[in-house]
DOFI-855358 format. One record per residue (C-alpha): x, y, z. Coordinates in Angstrom, 2 decimals. Layout:
((X; Y; Z))
...
END
This chain:
((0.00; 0.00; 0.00))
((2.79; 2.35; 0.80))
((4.52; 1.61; -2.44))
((1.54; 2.61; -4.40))
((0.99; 5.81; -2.41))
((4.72; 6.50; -3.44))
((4.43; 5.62; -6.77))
((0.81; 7.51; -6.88))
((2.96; 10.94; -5.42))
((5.32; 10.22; -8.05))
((2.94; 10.37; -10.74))
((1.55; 13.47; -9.49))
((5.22; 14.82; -8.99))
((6.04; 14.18; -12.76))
((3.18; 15.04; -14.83))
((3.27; 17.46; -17.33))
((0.92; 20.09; -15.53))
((3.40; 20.21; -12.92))
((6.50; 20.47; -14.46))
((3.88; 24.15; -15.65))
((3.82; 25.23; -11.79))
((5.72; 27.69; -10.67))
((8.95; 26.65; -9.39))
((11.06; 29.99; -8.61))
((10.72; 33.75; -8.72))
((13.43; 36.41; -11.00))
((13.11; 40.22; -9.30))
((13.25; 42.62; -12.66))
((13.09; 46.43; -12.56))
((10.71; 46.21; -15.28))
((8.27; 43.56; -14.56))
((8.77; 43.77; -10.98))
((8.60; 39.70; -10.81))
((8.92; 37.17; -13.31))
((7.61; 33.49; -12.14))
((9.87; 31.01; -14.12))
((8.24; 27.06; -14.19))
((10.26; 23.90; -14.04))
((11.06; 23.12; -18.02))
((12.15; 27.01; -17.87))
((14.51; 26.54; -15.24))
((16.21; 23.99; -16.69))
((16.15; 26.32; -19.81))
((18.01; 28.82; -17.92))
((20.53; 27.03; -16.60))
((21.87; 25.76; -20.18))
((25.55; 27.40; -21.15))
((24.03; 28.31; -24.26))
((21.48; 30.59; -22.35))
((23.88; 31.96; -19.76))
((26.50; 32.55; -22.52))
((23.34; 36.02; -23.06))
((24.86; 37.16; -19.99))
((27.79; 38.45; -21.90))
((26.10; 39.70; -24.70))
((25.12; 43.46; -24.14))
((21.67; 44.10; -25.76))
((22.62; 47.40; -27.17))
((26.00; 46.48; -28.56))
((28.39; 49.49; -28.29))
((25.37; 52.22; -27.18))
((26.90; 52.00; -23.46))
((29.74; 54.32; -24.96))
((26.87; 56.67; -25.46))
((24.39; 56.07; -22.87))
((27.00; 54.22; -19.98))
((23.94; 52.46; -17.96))
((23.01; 50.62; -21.76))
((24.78; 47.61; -20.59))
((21.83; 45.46; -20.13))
((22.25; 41.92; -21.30))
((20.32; 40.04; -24.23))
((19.70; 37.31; -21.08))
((17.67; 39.71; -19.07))
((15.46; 40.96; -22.20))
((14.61; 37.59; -23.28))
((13.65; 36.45; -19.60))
((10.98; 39.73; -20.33))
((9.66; 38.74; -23.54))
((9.08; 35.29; -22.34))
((7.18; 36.75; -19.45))
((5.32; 39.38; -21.53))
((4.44; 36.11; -24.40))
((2.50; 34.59; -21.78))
((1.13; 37.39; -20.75))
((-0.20; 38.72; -24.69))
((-1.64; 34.78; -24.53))
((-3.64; 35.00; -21.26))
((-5.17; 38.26; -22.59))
((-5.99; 36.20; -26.01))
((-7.40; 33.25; -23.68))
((-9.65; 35.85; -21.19))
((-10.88; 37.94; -24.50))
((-11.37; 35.38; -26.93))
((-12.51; 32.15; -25.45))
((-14.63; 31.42; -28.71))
((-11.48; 31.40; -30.88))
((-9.48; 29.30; -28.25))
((-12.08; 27.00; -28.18))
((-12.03; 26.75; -31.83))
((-8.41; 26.43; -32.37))
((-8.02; 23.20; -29.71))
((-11.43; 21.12; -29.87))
((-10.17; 18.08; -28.44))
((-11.17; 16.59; -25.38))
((-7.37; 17.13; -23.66))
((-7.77; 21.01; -25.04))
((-7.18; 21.76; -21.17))
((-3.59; 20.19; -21.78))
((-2.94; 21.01; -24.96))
((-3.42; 25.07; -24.50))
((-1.50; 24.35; -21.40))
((1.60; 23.00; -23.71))
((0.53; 26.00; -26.28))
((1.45; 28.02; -22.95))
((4.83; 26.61; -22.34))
((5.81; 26.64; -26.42))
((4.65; 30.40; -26.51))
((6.75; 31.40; -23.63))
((9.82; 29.42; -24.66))
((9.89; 30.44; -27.84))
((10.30; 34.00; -26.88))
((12.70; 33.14; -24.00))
((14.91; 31.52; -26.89))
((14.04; 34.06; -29.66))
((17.85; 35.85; -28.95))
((19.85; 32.87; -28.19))
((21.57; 32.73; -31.87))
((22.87; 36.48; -31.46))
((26.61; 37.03; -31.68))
((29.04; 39.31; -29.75))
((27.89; 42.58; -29.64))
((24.54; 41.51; -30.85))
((23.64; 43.12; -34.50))
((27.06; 44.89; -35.50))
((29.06; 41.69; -35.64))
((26.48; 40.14; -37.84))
((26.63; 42.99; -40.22))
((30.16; 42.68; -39.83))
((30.27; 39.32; -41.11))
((27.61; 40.13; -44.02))
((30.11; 42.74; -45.22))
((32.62; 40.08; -45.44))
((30.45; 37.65; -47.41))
((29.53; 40.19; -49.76))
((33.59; 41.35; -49.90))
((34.19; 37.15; -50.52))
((36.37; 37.08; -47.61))
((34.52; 33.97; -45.89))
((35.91; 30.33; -45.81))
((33.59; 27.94; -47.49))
((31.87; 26.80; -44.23))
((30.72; 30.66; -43.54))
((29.39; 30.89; -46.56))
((26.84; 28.06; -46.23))
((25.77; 29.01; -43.51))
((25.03; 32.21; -45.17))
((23.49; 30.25; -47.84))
((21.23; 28.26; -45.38))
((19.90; 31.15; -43.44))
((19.11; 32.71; -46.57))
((17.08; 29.64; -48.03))
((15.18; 29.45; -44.84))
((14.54; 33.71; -44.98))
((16.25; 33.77; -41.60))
((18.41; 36.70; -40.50))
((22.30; 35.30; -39.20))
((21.16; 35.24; -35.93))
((17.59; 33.89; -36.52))
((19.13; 30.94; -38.10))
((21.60; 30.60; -35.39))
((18.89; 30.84; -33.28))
((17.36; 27.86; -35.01))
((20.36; 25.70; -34.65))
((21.04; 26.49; -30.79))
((17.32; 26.24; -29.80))
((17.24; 23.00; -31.54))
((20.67; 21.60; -29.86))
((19.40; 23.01; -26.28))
((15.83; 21.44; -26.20))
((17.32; 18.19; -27.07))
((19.67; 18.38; -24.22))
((16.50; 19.79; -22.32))
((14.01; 16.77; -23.00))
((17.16; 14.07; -22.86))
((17.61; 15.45; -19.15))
((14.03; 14.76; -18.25))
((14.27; 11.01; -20.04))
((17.16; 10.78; -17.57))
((15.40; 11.23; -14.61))
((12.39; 8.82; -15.66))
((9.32; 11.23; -16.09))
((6.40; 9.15; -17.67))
((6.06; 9.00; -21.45))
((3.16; 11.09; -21.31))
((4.71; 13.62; -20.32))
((7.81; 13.30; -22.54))
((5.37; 13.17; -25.47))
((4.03; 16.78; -24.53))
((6.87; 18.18; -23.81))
((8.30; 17.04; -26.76))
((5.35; 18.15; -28.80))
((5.80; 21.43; -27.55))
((9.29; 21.70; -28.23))
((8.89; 20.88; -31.85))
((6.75; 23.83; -32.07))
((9.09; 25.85; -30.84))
((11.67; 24.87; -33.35))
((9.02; 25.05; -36.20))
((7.93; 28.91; -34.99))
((12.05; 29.47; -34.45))
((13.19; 27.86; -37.78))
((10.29; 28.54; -39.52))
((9.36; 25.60; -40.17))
((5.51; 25.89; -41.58))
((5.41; 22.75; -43.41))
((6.68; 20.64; -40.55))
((3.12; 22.05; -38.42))
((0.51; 19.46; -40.06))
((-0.01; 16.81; -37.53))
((1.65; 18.45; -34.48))
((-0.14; 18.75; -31.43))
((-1.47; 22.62; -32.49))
((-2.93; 23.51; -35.36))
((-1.34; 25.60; -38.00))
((-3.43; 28.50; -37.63))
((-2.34; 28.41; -33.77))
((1.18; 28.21; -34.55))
((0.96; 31.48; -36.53))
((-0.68; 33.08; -33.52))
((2.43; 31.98; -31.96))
((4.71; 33.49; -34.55))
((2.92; 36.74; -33.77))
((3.11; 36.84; -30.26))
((7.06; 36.34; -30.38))
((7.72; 38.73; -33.46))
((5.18; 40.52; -34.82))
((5.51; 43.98; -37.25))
((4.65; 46.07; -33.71))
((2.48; 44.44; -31.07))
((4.76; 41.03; -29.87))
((6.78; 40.33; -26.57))
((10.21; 41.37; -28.17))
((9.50; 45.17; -29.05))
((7.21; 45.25; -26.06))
((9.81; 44.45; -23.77))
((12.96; 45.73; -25.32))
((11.70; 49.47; -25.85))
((10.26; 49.35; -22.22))
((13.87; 47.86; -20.93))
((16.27; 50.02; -23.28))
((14.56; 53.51; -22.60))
((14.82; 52.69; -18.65))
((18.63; 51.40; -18.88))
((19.41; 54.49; -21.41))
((17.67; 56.92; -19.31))
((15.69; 58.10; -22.39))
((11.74; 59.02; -21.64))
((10.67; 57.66; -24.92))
((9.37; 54.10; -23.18))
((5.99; 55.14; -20.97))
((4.58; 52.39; -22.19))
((1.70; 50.97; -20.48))
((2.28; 47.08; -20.35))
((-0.34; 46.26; -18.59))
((-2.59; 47.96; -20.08))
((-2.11; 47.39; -23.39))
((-1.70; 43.59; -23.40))
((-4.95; 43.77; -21.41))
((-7.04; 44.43; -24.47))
((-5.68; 42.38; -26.68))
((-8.07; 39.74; -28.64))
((-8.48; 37.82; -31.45))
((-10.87; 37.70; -34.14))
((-11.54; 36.19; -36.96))
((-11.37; 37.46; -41.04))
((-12.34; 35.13; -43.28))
((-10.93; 31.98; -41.76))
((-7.60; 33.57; -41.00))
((-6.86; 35.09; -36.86))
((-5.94; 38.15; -36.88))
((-4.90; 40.38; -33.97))
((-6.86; 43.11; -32.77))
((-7.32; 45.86; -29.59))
((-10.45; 47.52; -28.32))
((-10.94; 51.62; -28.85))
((-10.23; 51.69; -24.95))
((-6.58; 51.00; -25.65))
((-5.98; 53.29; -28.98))
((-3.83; 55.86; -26.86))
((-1.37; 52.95; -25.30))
((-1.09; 51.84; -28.63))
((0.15; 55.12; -30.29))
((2.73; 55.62; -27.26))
((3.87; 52.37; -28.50))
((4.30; 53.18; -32.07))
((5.58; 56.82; -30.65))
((8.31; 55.01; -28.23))
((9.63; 52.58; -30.92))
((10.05; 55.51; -33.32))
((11.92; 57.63; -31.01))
((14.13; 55.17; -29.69))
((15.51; 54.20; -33.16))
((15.68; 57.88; -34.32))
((17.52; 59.39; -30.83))
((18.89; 55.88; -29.15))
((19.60; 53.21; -31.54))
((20.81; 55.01; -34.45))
((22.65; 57.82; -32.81))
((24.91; 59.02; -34.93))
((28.08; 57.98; -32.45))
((26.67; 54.57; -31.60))
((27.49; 54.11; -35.54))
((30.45; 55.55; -35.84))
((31.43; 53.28; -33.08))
((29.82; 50.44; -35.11))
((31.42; 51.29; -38.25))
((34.75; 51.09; -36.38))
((34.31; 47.81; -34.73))
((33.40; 46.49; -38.27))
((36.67; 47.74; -39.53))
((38.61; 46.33; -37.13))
((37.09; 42.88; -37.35))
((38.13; 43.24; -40.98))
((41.45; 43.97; -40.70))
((41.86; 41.29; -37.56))
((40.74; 38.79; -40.42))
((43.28; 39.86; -42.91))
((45.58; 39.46; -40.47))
((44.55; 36.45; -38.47))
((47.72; 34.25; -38.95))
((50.27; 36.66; -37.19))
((47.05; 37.33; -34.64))
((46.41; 34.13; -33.78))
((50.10; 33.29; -32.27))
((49.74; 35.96; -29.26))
((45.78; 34.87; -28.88))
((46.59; 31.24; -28.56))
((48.58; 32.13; -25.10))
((45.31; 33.21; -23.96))
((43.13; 30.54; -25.59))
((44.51; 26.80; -26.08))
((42.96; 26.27; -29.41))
((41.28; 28.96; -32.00))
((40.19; 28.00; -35.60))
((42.82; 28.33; -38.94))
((40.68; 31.04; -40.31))
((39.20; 33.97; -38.04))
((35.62; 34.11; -39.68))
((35.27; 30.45; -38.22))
((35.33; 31.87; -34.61))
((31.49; 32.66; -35.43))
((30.95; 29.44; -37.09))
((27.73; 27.86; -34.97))
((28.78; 25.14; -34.36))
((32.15; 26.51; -33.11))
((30.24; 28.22; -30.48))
((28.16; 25.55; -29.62))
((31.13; 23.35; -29.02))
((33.47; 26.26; -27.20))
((30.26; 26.77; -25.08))
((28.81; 23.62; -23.98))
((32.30; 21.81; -23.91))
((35.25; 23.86; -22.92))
((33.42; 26.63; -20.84))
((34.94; 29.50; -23.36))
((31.74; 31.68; -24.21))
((31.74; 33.27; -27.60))
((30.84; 36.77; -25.98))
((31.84; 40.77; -25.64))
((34.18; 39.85; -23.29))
((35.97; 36.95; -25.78))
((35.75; 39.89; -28.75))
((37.42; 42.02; -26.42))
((40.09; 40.14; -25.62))
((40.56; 39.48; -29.56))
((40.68; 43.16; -29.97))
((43.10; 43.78; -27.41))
((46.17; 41.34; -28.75))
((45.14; 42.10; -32.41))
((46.21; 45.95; -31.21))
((49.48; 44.59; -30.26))
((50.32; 42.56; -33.43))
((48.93; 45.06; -35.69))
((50.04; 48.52; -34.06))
((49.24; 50.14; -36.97))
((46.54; 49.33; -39.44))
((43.82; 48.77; -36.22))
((44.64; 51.21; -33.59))
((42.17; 53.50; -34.70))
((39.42; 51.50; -34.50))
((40.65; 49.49; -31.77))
((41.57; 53.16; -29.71))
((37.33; 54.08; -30.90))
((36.16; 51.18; -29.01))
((38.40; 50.27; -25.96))
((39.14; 54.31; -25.33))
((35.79; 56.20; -27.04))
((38.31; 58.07; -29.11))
((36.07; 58.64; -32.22))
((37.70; 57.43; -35.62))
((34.60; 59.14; -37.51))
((33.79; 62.75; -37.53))
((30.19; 62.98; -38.01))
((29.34; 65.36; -40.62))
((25.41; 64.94; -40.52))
((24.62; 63.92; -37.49))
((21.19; 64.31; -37.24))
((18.24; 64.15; -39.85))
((17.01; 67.56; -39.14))
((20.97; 68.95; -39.96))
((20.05; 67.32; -43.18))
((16.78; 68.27; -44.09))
((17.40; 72.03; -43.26))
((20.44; 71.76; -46.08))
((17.91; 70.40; -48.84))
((15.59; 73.17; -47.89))
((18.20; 75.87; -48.09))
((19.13; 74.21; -51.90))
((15.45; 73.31; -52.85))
((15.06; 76.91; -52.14))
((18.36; 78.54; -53.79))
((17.39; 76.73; -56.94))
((13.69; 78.00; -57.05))
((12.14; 74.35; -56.08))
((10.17; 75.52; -53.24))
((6.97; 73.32; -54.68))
((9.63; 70.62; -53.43))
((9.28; 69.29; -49.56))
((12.83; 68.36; -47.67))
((10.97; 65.34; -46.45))
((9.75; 64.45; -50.16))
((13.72; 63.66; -50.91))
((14.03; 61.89; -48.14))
((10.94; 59.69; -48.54))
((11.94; 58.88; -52.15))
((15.73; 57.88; -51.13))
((13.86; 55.61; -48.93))
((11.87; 54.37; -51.72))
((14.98; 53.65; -54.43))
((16.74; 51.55; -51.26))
((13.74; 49.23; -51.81))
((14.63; 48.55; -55.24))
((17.50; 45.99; -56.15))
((21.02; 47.07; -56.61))
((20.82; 46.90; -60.65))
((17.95; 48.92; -60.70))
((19.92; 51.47; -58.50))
((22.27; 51.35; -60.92))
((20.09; 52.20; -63.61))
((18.89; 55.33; -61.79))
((22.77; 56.09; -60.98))
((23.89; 55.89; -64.55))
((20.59; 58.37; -65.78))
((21.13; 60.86; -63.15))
((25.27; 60.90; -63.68))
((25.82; 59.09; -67.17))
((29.30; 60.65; -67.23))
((31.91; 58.38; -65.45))
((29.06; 55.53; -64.92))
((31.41; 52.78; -65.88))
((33.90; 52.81; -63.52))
((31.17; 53.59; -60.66))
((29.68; 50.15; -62.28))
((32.84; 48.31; -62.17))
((33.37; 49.68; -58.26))
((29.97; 49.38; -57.28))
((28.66; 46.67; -59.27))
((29.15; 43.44; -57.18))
((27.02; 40.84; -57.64))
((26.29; 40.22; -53.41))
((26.34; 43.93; -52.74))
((22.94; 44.95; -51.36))
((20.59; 47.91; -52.13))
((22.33; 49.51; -49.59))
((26.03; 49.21; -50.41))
((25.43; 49.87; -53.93))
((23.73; 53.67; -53.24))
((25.73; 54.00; -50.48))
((29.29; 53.24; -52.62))
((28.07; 55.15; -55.88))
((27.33; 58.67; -53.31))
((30.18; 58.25; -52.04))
((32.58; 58.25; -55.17))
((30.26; 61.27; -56.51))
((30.61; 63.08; -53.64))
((34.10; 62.49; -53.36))
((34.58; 63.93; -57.09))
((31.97; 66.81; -56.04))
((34.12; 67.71; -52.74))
((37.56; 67.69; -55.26))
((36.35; 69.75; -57.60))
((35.26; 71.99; -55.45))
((37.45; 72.04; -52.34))
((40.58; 71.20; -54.45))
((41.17; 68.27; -51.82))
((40.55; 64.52; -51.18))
((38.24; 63.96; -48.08))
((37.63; 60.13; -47.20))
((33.61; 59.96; -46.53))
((32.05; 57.44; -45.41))
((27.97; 57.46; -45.86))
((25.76; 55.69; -43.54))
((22.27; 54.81; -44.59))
((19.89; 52.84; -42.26))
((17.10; 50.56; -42.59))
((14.07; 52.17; -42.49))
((12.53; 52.37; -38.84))
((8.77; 51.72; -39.45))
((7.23; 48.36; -40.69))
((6.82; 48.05; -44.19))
((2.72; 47.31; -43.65))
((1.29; 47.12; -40.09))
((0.51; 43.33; -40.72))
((-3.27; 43.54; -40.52))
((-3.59; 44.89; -36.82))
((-6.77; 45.86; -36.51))
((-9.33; 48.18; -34.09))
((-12.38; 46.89; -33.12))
((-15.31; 48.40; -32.21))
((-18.78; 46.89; -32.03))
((-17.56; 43.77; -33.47))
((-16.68; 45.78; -36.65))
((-12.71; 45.48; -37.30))
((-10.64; 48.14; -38.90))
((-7.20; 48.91; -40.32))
((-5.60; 50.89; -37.26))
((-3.77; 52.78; -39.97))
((-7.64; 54.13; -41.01))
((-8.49; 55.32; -37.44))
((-5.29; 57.04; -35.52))
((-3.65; 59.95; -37.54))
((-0.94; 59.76; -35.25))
((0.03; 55.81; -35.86))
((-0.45; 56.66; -39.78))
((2.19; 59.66; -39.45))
((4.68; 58.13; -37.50))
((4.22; 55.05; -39.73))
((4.76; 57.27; -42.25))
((7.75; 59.74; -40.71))
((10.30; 55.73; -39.97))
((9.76; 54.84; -44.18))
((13.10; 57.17; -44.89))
((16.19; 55.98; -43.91))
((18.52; 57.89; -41.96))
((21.52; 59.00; -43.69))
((24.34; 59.89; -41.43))
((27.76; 60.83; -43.38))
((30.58; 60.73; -41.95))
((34.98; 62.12; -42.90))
((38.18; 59.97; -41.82))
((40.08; 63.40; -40.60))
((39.17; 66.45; -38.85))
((37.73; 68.99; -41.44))
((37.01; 73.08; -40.65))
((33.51; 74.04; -40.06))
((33.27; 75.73; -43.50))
((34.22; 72.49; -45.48))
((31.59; 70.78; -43.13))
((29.45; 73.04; -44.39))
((30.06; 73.05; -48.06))
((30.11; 68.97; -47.45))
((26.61; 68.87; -46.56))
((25.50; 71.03; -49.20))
((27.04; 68.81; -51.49))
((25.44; 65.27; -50.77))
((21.69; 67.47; -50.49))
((22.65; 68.40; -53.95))
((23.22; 65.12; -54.96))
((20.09; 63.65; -53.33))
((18.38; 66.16; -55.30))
((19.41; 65.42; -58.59))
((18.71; 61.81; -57.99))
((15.43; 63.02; -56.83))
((14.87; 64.92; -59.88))
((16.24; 61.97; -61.82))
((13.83; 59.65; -60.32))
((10.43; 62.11; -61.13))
((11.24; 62.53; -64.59))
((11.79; 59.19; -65.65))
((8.85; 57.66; -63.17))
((8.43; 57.34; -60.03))
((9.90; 53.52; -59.51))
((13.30; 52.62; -60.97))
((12.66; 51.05; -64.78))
END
């Protein structure tokens, strides 16, 4: 009898419903207290998890704003916690569509597993990010484009881009998969039933399928498709999902900027589903339209005064320099590293190889961090005196390599008025140049080409033959035809050479607001159609910002004639673009 009490206790101890229970508390400054369950816990304690600790969430921003050095470990325990709570509020507004989306008789169980997947998902959504987060990724895109990556690099690069995965998404993909095998082989270990194997293994395959994308894989699972897209939302949506939720809220507060008053609670609160035609769509109540627009307001201000502050990507710029010129270099580098480290790769791109990570992390305790770029950066200063000190001296000293010549967009758009206006264009907005730039980045690199060569036919084939690559982006290719124009311009004007370098970012607004919807009195419509404010800010983060920056200190006046220069130039491409049709042909 005592055995079967035991055994009975046992049961209870191991089911899947209580592995859900709460089994510790994390204090955060901005959700006060986050309740972590059993399977999370053992989540958290995986190297590949920790190794966020050492990964600052704002990159090279704390150079800037010296509190940003927040980890990506901290923001993803957040947007796990807000992901379950965006879920509750779908459960407690939309029980019809719940019900409807698990119909089974164990729907108890299996929302409870929907649950678990939802808030893993989003505690695992950053766990493929590199040193320094975004910059080293960009870093290594530059040197795929440049053909500077071994072989192995480049499939990976070839792999994330068959899947549509960013670098880090697809890294992501890989690491979540590796850590919620060793997850679900540690509960085989200590003998929990198969039952409750089978769900947690169910929902771990949804969180690899939402992770890695993995739509066709969905059929058959233990959720149904249309569930699993709810999921996808929840974790990265085009504005309403746990990671912007939590990571304006938690970089305003650790930048000290007062562009995050966002009202968590009270926004997820509202949240519901409904449903358009067969397809679930999110939606809030007219209650919530004002916590909404600070939202929208918060995300656009943080990118335009925070994340893309003109010395954050100067620093940026510098860091992917150096990394450059590190890998150039990497054989005479790697003799005075290896006293530090016992064994590094033949070639230095392979340092960010994932499974070099994977096996540095999990096996020899040597986290591929900040702190292990650091060190890199430090004895690559020493072997290469020369060709990296200034970008080394930028990042380990903040002594700038880049003097910013536009540094903000208003600096900018006051030059274009003062030419628009000079050359009897007045019917022309500042902004309209702006918006259109923003408009030819969308286009692919030949068709920028095309515009190049009709606005400045003169000289076109040798900016073809410099700015032609086949890998070069949208981006790269404006960005390297400007700046050989502009560096002709400047000469023939200033009777000097001045090294620019011209910064253009991705645009800060969503391309489309993905369907988010109002609803009032069970009528649903476009939010874009009902806030002005959400449809201007929408409309102000199309542009890009363009930041241009010189390699040497330059007098105010050539500052000056500088910018008047490149609004000249985005003028005549401006021009170029009206008269020969709006889109590139």
């Amino acid at each position: 009898m005592l055995n079967k009490e035991c055994e009975d206790m046992r049961k209870e101890e191991t089911s899947f419903e209580n592995l859900l229970k709460t089994r510790t508390y994390i204090k955060d400054p901005v959700h006060k207290l986050i309740p972590i369950n059993f399977v999370e816990y053992k989540i958290l304690q995986h190297p590949l998890m920790l190794r966020l600790h050492g990964i600052k969430q704002l990159g090279f921003t704390y150079l800037v704003y010296p509190q940003a050095k927040h980890s990506r470990f901290e923001h993803s325990l957040g947007a796990m916690h807000v992901a379950g709570m965006i879920w509750t509020s779908f459960m407690n507004n939309s029980p019809g569509i719940i019900s409807e989306l698990f119909p089974t008789s164990s729907s108890r169980k299996d929302q409870s597993a929907f649950y678990l997947a939802t808030r893993i998902s989003a505690l695992l959504h950053d766990v493929g990010h590199l040193p320094y987060s975004h910059v080293t990724e960009s870093a290594l895109e530059t040197a795929y484009e440049n053909g500077e990556l071994p072989e192995e690099m480049n499939e990976i690069f070839e792999k994330a881009e068959k899947r549509k995965l960013k670098l880090h998404e697809y890294y992501g993909c890989i690491f979540s998969e590796k850590l919620l095998k060793d997850i679900l082989t540690g509960f085989k270990k200590e003998e929990f039933p198969k039952q409750t194997i089978k769900m947690l293994s169910e929902a771990f395959k949804s969180v690899k399928a939402v992770l890695c994308r993995d739509d066709d894989t969905i059929e058959g699972r233990l959720f149904k498709k249309e569930a699993h897209n709810i999921m996808k939302q929840i974790i990265s949506g085009e504005i309403i999902d746990a990671d912007k939720i939590d990571y304006l809220v938690r970089d305003a507060y650790n930048t000290g900027a007062t562009f995050g008053a966002i009202d968590i609670e009270r926004l997820i609160s509202g949240l519901m589903l409904y449903d358009e035609g067969g397809k679930v769509k999110i939606s809030i109540p007219t209650k919530i339209i004002s916590n909404l627009e600070d939202l929208f307001y918060a995300r656009y201000m943080m990118y335009k005064w925070v994340y893309l502050h003109h010395k954050v990507i100067s620093l940026e710029l510098s860091y992917i320099n150096a990394l450059q010129t590190i890998g150039r270099n990497w054989s005479k580098n790697k003799k005075k590293i290896l006293k530090v480290f016992g064994h590094l790769p033949n070639n230095f791109w392979e340092l960010f190889h994932p499974e070099y990570i994977y096996k540095s992390t999990t096996k020899f305790c040597l986290r591929i961090d900040d702190s292990f770029i650091d060190i890199i950066l430090r004895y690559s200063l020493s072997a290469n005196a020369n060709s990296i000190a200034e970008d080394v001296n930028a990042l380990l000293n903040r002594k700038a390599k880049f003097n910013s010549i536009i540094k903000r967009e208003e600096d900018l758009l006051v030059e274009l008025f003062e030419v628009l206006s000079s050359e009897n264009e007045k019917r022309i907005k500042p902004i309209d140049v702006l918006e259109k730039t923003g408009e030819l980045l969308q286009s692919s690199s030949v068709e920028i080409l095309d515009v190049v060569k009709k606005t400045w036919p003169e000289g076109f084939e040798k900016l073809n033959e410099e700015c032609g690559k086949v890998k070069n982006s949208s981006y790269d290719t404006l960005k390297c035809c400007l700046e050989k124009i502009l560096g002709e311009k400047i000469n023939k004007k200033l009777k000097k050479d001045i090294e620019l370098t011209l910064y253009f970012s991705q645009r800060i607004s969503p391309k489309s607001l993905g369907g988010l919807s109002l609803m009032s009195d069970g009528k649903a419509l476009p939010i874009e159609h009902v806030s002005s404010i959400i449809s201007q800010i929408n409309r102000a983060g199309q542009h890009p910002m363009i930041f241009l920056y010189s390699k040497e200190k330059i007098g105010k006046s050539e500052e000056s004639s500088i910018r008047r220069i490149l609004a000249e130039a985005l003028i005549e491409l401006y021009l170029s673009l009206r008269k020969n049709g709006s889109k590139p042909s």
